[in-house]
mmCIF file of the N, C-alpha and C atoms, coordinates in Angstrom:
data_MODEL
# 
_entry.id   MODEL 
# 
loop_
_atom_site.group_PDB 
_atom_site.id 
_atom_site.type_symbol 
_atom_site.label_atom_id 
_atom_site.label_alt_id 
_atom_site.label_comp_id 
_atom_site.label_asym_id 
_atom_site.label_entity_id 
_atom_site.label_seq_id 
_atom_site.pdbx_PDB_ins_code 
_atom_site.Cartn_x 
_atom_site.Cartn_y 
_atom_site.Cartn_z 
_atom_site.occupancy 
_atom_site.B_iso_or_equiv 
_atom_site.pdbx_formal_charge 
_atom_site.auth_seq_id 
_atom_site.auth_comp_id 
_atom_site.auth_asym_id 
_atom_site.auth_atom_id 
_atom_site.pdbx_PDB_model_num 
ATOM 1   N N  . UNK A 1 1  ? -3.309  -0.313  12.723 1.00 0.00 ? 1  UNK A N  1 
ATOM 2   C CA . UNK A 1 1  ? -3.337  0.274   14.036 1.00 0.00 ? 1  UNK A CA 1 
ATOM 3   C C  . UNK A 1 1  ? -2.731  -0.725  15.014 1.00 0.00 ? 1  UNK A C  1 
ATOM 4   N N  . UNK A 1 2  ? -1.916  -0.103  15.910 1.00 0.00 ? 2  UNK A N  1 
ATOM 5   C CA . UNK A 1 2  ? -0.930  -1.322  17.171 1.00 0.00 ? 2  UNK A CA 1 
ATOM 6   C C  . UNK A 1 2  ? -2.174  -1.206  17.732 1.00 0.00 ? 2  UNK A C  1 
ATOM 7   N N  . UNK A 1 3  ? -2.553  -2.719  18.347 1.00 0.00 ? 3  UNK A N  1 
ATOM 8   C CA . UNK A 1 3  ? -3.351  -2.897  19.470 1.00 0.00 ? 3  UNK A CA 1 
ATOM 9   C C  . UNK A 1 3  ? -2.487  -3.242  20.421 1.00 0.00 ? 3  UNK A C  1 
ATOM 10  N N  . UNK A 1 4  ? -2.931  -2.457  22.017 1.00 0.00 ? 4  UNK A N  1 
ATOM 11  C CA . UNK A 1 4  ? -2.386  -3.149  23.198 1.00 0.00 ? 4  UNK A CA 1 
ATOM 12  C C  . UNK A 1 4  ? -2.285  -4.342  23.685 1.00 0.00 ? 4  UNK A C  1 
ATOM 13  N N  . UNK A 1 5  ? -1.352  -5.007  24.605 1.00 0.00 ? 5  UNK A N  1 
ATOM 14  C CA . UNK A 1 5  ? -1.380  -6.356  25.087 1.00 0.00 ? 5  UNK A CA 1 
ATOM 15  C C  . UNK A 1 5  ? -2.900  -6.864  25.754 1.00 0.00 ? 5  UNK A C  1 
ATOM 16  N N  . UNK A 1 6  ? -3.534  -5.840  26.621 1.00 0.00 ? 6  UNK A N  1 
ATOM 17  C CA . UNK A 1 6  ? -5.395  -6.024  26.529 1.00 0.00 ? 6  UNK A CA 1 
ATOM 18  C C  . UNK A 1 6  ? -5.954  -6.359  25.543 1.00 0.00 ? 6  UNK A C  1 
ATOM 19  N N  . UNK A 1 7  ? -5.787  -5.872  24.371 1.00 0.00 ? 7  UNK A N  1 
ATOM 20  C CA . UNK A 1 7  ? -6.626  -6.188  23.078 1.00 0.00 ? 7  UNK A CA 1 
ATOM 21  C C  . UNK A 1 7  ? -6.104  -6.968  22.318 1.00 0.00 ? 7  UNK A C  1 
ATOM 22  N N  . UNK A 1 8  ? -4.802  -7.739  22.109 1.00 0.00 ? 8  UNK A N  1 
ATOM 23  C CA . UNK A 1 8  ? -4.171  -8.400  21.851 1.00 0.00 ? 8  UNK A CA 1 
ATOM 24  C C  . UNK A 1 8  ? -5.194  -10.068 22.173 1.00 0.00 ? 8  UNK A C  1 
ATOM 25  N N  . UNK A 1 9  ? -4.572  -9.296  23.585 1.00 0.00 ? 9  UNK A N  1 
ATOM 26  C CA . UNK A 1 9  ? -4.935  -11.246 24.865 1.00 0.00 ? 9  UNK A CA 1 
ATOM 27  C C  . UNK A 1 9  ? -6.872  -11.391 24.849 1.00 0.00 ? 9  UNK A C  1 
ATOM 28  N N  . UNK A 1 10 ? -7.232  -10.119 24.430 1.00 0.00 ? 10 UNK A N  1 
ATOM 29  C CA . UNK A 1 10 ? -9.281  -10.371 23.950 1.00 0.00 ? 10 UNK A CA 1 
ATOM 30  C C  . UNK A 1 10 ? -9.375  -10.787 23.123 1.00 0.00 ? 10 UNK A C  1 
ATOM 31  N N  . UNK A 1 11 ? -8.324  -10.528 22.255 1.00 0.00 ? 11 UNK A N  1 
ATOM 32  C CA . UNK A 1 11 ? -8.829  -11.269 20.545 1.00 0.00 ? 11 UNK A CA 1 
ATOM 33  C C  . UNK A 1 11 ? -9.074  -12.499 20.405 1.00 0.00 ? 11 UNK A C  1 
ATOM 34  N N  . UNK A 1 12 ? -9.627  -13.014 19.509 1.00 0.00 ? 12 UNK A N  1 
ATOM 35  C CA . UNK A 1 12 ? -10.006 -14.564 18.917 1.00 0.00 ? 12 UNK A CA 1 
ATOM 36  C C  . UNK A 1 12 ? -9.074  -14.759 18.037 1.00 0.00 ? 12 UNK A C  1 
ATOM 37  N N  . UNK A 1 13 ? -9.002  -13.653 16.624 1.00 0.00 ? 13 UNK A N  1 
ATOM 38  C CA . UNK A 1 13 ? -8.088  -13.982 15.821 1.00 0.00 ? 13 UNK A CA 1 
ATOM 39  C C  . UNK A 1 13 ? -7.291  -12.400 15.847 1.00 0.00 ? 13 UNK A C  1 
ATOM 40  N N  . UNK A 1 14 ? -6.401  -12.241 15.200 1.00 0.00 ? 14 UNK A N  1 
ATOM 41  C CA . UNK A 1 14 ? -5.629  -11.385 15.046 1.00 0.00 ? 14 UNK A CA 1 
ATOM 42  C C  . UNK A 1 14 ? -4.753  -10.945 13.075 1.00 0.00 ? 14 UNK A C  1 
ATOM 43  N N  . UNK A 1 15 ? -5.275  -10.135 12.777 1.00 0.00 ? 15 UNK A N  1 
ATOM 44  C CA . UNK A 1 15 ? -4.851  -9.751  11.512 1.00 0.00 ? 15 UNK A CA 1 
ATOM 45  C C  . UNK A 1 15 ? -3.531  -9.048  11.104 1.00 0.00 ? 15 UNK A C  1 
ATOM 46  N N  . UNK A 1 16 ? -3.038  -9.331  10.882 1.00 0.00 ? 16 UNK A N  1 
ATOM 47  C CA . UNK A 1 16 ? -1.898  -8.615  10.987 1.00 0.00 ? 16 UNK A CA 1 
ATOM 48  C C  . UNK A 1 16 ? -1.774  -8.198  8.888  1.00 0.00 ? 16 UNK A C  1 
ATOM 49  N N  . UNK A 1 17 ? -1.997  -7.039  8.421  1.00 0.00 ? 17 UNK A N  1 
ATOM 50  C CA . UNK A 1 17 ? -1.672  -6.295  7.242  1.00 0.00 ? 17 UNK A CA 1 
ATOM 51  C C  . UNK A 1 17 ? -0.708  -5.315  7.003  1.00 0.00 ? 17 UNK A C  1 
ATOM 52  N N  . UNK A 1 18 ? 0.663   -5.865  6.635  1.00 0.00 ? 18 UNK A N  1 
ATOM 53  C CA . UNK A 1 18 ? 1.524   -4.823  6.337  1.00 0.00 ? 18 UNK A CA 1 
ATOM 54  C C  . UNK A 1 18 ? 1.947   -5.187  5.469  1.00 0.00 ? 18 UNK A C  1 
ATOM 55  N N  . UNK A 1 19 ? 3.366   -4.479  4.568  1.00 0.00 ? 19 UNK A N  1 
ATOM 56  C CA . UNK A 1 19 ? 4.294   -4.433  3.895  1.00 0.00 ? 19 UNK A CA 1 
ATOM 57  C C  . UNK A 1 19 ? 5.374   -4.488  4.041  1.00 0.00 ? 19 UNK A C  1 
ATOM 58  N N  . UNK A 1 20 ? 4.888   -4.635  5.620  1.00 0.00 ? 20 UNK A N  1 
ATOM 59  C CA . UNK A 1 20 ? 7.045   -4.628  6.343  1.00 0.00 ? 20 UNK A CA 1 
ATOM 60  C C  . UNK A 1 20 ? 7.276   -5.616  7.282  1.00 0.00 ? 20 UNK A C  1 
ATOM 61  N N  . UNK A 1 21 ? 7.659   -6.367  7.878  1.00 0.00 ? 21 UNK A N  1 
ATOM 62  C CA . UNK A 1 21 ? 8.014   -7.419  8.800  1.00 0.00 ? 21 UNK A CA 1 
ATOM 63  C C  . UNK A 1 21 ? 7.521   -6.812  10.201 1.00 0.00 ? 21 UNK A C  1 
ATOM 64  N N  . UNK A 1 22 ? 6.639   -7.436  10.772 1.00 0.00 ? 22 UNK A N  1 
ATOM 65  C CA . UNK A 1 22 ? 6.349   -7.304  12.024 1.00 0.00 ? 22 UNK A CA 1 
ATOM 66  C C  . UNK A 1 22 ? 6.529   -8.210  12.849 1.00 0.00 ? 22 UNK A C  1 
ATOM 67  N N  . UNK A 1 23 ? 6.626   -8.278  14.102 1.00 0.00 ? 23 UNK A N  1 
ATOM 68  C CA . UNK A 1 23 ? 7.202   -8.709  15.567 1.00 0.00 ? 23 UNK A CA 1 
ATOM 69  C C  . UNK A 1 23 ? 5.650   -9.760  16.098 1.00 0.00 ? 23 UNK A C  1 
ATOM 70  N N  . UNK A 1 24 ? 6.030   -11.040 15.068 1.00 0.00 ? 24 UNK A N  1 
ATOM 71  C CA . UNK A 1 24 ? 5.004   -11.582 15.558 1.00 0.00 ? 24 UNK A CA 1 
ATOM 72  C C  . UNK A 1 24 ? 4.556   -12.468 16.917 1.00 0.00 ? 24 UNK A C  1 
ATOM 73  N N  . UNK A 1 25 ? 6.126   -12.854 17.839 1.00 0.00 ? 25 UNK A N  1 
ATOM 74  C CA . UNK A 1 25 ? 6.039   -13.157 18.736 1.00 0.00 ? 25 UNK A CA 1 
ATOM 75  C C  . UNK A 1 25 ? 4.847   -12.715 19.979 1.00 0.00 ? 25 UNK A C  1 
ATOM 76  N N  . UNK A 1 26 ? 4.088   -11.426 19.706 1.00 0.00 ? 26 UNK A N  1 
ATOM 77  C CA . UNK A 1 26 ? 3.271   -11.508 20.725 1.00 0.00 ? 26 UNK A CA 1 
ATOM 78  C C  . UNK A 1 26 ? 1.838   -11.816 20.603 1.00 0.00 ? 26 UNK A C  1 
ATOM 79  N N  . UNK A 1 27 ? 1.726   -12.344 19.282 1.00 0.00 ? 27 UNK A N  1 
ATOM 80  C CA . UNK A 1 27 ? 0.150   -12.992 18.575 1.00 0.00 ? 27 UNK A CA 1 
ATOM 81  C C  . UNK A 1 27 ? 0.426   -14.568 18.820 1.00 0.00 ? 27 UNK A C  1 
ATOM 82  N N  . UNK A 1 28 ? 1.267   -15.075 19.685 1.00 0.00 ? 28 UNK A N  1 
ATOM 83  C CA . UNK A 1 28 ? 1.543   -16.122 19.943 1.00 0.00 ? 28 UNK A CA 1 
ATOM 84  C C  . UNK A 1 28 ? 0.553   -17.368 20.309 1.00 0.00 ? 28 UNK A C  1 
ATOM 85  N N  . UNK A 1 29 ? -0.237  -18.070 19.989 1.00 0.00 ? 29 UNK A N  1 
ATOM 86  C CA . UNK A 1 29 ? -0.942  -18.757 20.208 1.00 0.00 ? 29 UNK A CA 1 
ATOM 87  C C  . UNK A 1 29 ? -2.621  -18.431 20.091 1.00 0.00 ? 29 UNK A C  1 
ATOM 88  N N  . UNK A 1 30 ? -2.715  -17.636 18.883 1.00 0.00 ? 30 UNK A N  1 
ATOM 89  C CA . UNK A 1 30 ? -3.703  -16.575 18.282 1.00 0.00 ? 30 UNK A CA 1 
ATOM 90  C C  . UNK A 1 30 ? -3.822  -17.314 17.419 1.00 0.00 ? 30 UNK A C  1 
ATOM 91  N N  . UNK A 1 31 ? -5.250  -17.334 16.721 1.00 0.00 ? 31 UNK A N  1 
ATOM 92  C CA . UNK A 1 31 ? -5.658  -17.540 15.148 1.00 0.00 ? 31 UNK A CA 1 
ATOM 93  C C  . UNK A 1 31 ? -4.912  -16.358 14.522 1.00 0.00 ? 31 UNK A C  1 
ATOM 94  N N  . UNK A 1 32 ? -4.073  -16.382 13.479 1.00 0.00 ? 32 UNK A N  1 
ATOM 95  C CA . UNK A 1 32 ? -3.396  -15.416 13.040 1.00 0.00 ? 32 UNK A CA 1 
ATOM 96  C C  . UNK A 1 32 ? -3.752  -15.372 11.184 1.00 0.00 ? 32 UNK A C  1 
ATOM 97  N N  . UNK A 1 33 ? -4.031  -14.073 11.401 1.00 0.00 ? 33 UNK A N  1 
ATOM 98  C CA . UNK A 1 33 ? -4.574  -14.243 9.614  1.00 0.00 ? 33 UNK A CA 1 
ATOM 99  C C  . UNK A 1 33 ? -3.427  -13.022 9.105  1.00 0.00 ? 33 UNK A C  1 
ATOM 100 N N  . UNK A 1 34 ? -2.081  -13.376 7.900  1.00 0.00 ? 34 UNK A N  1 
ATOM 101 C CA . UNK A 1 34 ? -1.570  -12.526 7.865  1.00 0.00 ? 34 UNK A CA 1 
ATOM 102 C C  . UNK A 1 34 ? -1.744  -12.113 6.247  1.00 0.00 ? 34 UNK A C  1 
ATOM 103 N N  . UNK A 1 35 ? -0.987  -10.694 6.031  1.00 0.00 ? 35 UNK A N  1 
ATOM 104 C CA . UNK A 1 35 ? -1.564  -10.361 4.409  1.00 0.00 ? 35 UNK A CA 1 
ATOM 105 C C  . UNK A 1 35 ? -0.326  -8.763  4.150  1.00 0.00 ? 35 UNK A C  1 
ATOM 106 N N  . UNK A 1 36 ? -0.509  -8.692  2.613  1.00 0.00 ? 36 UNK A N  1 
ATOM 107 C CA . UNK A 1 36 ? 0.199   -7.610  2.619  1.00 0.00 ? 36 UNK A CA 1 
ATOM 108 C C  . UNK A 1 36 ? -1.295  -6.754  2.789  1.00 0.00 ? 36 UNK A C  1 
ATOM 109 N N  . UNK A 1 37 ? -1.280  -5.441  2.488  1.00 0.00 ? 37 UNK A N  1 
ATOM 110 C CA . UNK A 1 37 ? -1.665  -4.232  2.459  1.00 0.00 ? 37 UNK A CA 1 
ATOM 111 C C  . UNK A 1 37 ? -2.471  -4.266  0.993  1.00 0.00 ? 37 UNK A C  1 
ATOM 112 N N  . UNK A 1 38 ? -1.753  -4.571  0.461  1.00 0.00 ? 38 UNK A N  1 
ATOM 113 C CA . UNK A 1 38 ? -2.003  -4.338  -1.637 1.00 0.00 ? 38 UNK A CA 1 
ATOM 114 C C  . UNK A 1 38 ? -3.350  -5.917  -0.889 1.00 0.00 ? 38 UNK A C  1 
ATOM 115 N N  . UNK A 1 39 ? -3.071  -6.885  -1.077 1.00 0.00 ? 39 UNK A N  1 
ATOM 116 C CA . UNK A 1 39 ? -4.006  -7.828  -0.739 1.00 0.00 ? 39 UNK A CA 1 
ATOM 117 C C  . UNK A 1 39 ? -5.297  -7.537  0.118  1.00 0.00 ? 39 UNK A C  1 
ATOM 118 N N  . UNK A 1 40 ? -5.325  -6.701  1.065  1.00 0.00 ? 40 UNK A N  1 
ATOM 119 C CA . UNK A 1 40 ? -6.845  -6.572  1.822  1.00 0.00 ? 40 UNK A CA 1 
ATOM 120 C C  . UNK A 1 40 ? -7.734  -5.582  0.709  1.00 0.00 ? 40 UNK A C  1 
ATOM 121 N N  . UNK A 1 41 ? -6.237  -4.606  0.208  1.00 0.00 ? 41 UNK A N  1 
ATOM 122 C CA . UNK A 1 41 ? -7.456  -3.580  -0.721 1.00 0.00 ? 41 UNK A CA 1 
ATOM 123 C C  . UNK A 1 41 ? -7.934  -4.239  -1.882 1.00 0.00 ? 41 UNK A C  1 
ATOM 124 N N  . UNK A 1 42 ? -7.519  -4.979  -2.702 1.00 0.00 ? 42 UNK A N  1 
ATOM 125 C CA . UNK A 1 42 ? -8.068  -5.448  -3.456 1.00 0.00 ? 42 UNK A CA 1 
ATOM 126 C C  . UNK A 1 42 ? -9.207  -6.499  -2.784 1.00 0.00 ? 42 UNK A C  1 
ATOM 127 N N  . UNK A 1 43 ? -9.070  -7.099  -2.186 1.00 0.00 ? 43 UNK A N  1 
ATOM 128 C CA . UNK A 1 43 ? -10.186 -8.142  -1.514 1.00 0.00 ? 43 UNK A CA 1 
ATOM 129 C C  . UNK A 1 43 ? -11.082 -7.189  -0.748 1.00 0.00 ? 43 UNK A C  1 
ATOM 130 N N  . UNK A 1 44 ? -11.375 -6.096  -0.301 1.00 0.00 ? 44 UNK A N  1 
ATOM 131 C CA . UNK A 1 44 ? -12.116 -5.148  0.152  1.00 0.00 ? 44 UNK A CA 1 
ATOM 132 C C  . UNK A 1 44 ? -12.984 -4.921  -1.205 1.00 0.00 ? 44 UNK A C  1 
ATOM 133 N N  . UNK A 1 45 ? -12.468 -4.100  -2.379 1.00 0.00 ? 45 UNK A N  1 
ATOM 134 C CA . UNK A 1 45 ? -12.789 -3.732  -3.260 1.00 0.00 ? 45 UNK A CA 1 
ATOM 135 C C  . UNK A 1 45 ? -13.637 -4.964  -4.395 1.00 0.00 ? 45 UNK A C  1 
ATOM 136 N N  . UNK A 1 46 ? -12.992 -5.476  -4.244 1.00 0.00 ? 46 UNK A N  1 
ATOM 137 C CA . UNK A 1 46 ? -13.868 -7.020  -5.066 1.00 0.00 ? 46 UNK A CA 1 
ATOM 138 C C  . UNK A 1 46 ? -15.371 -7.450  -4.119 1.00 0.00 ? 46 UNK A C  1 
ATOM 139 N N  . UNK A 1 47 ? -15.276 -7.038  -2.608 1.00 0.00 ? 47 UNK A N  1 
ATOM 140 C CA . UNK A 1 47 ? -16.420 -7.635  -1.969 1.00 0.00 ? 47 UNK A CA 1 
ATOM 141 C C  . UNK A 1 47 ? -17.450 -7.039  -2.490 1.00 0.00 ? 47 UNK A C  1 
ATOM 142 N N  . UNK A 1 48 ? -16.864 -5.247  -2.176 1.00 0.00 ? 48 UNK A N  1 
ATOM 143 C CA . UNK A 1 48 ? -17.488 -4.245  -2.689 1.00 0.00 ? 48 UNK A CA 1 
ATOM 144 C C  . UNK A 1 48 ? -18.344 -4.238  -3.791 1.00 0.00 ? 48 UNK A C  1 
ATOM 145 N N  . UNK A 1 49 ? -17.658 -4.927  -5.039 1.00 0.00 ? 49 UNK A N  1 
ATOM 146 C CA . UNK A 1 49 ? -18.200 -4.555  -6.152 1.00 0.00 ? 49 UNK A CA 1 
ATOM 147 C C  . UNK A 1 49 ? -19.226 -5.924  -6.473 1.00 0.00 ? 49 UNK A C  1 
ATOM 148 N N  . UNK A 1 50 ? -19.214 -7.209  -5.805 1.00 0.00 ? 50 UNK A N  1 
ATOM 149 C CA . UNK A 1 50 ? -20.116 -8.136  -5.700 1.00 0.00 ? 50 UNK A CA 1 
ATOM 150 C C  . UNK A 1 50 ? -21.195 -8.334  -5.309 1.00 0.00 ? 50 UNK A C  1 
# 
């Protein structure tokens, strides 16, 4: 989901999960945690099953 420049500039950290190149210039000076897509579901699913 795009968050706005409001919810952007509230955040602490910022996640960014895709498969495609995103425009990271505006997470600029953010804790930035980045990942593909295939990577959160499996790490979702492993928490799950622990």
């Amino acid at each position: 989901m795009m968050k706005s420049k409001e919810e952007i500039e509230d955040g602490k950290c910022i996640m960014v999960t895709a498969d495609e190149n995103v425009e990271m210039n505006r997470f600029r000076g953010k804790r930035l945690i980045k990942t593909k897509v295939e990577g959160v579901k499996y790490g979702v699913l492993n928490f799950m099953m622990n």
